[in-house]
Phi, psi and omega in degrees: 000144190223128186265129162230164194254137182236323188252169147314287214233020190238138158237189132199179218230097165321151170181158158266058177208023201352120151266136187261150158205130200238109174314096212260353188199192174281336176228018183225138153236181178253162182205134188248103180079185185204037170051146193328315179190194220285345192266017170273309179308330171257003137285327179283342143324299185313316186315302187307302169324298214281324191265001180085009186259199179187137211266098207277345217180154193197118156266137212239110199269334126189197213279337215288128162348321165293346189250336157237046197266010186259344200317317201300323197271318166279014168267290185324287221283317180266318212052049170280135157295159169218129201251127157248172185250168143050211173279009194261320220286297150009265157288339184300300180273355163232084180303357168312315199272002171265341158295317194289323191293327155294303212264354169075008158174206188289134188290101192321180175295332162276343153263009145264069185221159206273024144277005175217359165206118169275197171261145187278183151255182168277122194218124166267178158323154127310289160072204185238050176249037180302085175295178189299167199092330196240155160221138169261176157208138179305162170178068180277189180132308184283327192221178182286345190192054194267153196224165172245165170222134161255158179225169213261037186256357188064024165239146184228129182255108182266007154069169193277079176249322156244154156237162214269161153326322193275342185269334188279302190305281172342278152288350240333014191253063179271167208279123155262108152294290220239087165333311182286331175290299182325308161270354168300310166344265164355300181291303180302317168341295201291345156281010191274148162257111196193140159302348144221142207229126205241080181301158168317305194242018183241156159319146177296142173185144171258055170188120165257327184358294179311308189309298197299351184275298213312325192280283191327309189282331170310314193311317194287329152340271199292328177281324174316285183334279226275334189306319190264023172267314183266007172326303200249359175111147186187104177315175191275319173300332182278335173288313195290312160294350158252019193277307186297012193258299207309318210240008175075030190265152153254137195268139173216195193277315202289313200279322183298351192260323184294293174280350169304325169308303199308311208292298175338318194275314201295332164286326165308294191310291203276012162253321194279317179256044169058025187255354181205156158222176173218163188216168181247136169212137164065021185085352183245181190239106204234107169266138196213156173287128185312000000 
């Protein structure tokens, strides 16, 4: 982990989970999210430590397990509040429910491991307990009530609202709840204005312009791939096995929930926008082009 200063009073600490960290006095900062688990957490401490400040608040930009897995160890250690928005306030403090809500019931044992359930915290509204300087804005789409923050340095942390090129190449299925929120997102990105822009799992940068075709046009992909899946009728298992033939993944329990969800959300977006329908035969749920 490396603290780096982008602003007067804005850092954030590389990791492959970015952490913000925003200077609220001469000894106290904030800190937006907190990586993956407790030993991300004694490090992003340590970090804090080494500059003499001390960690007034951890703003929780939403639930997903990479994001609040230090929550727990640094509030114990400070006793700092941690602010969600919506329905990430929830999960943030019952972290069950983000296995369970993938996997659609209680989650066997192998989904209960810590890319997919931290521990929880104690958690307030966000609300208007912002100190000065700092602002949210929504940026649904990736989660349910997932947020963004500026600071008032014009740098802004967007949270898995894009992904890098290396992540496309890799997955190329990264996780949607609301497709269609994903892409409005997108549109509103692209109005923003600021000197540097800190995505969760991409390089720091002052131009999204690229990231954002890139994520759009992958989304536009991959809703093509299933549209076009369903030609001839096609169970959710079967789409799902070939979104993974297609694009070379290998399925474990984690990646069946994850992208299995993703898919699940991309047959909504293309049901909802009259592009597919479905019928039931023999018991099963077969999906097809409208």
């Amino acid at each position: 982990m490396e603290l780096i200063k982008v602003g007067e009073k804005t850092y954030y600490i590389k990791n492959p989970t970015n952490v913000g960290v925003y200077k609220i006095s001469n000894d106290d900062a904030f800190l937006i999210d907190t990586g993956n688990d407790k030993d991300a957490g004694r490090k992003i401490l340590k970090i804090i430590d080494a500059q003499g400040w001390s960690v007034k608040g951890i703003i929780t930009t939403h639930s997903n397990a990479d994001h609040i897995g230090g929550n727990k160890l640094i509030q114990d250690r400070t006793n700092c509040p941690v602010y969600a928005l919506g329905i990430e306030k929830s999960f943030t403090e019952f972290p069950i429910l983000e296995p369970s809500f993938l996997f659609g019931s209680y989650p066997f044992k192998d989904l209960r491991n810590k890319l997919l359930l931290a521990t929880g915290s104690t958690v307030t509204a966000i609300d208007d307990n912002l100190p000065e300087g700092l602002e949210y804005f929504p940026l649904k789409g990736h989660y349910f009530d997932m947020l963004g923050i500026k600071t008032d340095d014009a740098v802004y942390f967007l949270a898995d609202s894009l992904f890098s090129e290396d992540t496309m190449t890799k997955y190329h299925v990264f996780f949607l709840y609301d497709v269609g929120e994903y892409l409005n997102t997108l549109d509103y990105l692209s109005t923003l204005k600021g000197k540097l822009f800190i995505p969760s799992h991409c390089e720091a940068t002052t131009d999204i312009s690229s990231l954002i075709e890139l994520n759009r046009n992958k989304v536009q992909e991959i809703a093509a791939k299933i549209h076009s899946l369903c030609n001839k009728g096609a169970t959710f298992e079967n789409i799902l096995k070939a979104v993974f033939d297609d694009y070379g993944l290998a399925m474990n329990p984690n990646q069946y929930v994850l992208v299995g969800s993703t898919v699940r959300s991309y047959l909504s977006y293309l049901y909802d926008s009259g592009k597919v329908c479905f019928e039931f035969r023999d018991n099963k749920m077969y999906w097809q082009q409208s």
